[in-house]
C-alpha positions as CSV (number, residue, x, y, z in Angstrom):
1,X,3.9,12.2,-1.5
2,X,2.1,14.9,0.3
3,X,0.6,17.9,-1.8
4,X,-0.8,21.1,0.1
5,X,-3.3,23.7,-2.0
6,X,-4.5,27.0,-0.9
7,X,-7.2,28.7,-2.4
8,X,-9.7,31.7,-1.7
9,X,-7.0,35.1,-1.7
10,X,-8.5,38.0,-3.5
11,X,-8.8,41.7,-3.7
12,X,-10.9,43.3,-1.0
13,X,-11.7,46.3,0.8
14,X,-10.8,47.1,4.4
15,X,-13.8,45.6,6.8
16,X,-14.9,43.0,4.1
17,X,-14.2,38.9,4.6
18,X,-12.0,36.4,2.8
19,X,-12.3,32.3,3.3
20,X,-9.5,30.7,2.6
21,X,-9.2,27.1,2.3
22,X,-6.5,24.4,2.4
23,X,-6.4,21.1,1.1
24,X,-3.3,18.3,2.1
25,X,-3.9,15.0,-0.5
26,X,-1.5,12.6,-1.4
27,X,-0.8,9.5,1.0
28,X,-1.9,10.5,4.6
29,X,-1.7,8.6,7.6
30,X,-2.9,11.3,9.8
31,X,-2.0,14.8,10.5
32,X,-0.6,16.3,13.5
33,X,-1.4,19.8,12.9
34,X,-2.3,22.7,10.1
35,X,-1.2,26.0,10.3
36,X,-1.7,29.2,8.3
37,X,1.0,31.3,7.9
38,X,1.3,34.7,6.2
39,X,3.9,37.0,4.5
40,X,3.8,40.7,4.0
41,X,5.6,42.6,1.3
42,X,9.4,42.8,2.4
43,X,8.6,41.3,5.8
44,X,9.2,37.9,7.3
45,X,6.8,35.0,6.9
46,X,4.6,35.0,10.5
47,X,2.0,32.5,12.2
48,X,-1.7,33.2,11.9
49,X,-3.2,30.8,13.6
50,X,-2.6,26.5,14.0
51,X,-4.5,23.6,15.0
52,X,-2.8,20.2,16.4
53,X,-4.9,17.4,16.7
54,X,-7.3,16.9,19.2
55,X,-7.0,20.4,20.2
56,X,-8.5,24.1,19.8
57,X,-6.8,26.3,17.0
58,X,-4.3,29.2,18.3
59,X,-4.2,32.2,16.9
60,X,-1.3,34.8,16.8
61,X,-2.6,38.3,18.6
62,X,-3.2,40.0,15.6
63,X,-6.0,37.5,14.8
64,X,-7.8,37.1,18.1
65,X,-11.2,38.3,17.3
66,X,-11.0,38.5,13.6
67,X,-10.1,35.3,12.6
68,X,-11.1,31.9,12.6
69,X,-9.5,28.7,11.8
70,X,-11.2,25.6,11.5
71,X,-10.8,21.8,10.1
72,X,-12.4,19.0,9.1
73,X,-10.6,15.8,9.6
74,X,-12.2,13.7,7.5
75,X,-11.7,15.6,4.1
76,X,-7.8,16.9,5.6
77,X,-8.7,20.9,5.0
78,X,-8.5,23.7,6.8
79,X,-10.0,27.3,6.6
80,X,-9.1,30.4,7.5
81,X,-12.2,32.8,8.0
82,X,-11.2,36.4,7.9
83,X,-13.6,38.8,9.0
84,X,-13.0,42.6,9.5
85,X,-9.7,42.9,7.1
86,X,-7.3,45.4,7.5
87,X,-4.5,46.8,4.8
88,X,-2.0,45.7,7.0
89,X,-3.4,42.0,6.5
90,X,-2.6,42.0,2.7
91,X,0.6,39.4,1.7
92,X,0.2,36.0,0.4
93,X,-1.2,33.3,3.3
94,X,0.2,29.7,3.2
95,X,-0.7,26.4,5.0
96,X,1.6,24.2,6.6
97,X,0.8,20.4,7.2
98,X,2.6,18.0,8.9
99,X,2.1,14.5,10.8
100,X,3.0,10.9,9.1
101,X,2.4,9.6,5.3
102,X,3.2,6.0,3.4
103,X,5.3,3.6,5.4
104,X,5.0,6.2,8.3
105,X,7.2,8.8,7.1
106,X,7.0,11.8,8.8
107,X,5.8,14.6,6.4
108,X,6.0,18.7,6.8
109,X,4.9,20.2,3.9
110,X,3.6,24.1,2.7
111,X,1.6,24.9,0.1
112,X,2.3,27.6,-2.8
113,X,0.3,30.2,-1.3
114,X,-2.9,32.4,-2.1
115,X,-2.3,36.1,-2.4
116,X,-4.8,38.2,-0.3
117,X,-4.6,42.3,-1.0
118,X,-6.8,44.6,1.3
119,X,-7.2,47.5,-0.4
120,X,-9.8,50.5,-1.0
């Protein structure tokens, strides 16, 4: 079984930076891809930004130039830099991992989340 933690969210003020970090442990093949996610106070979970393996990350619009997503294969965690914060970026951020565990099963899970609130 396949466990995803994020970590880092806290309370800061517009312009100032957040890491956040996400962890996949548990039985692990190998992962196809990580993806942050984020959802705002009565809105609709949305992409941030995802990397698939072997590839670049991709980032949604509103993070182009702000943001910046990064792994590291070998310890299966991703971050999220976020540089330059804005109110509208508060909501709670999630990771998503997928690609293949024990007996290669196919795995897609998300994590609980970590709340980030931009705030002055």
């Amino acid at each position: 079984q396949v466990q995803v933690v994020e970590s880092g969210g806290g309370l800061v003020q517009p312009g100032e930076s957040l890491r956040l970090s996400c962890v996949a442990s548990g039985t692990i093949t190998g992962i196809y891809s990580m993806g942050w996610h984020r959802q705002a106070p009565g809105k609709t979970r949305e992409l941030v930004a995802l990397v698939r393996h072997g590839e670049d990350p991709k980032y949604v619009d509103f993070a182009k130039g702000r943001f910046t997503m990064s792994r590291d294969s070998a310890k299966n965690t991703a971050y999220l830099q976020m540089d330059s914060l804005k109110p509208e970026d508060t909501g709670v951020y999630y990771c998503n991992v997928d690609g293949i565990g024990s007996d290669y099963q196919l795995f897609d899970v998300w994590g609980q989340g970590t709340q980030v609130i931009v705030s002055s």
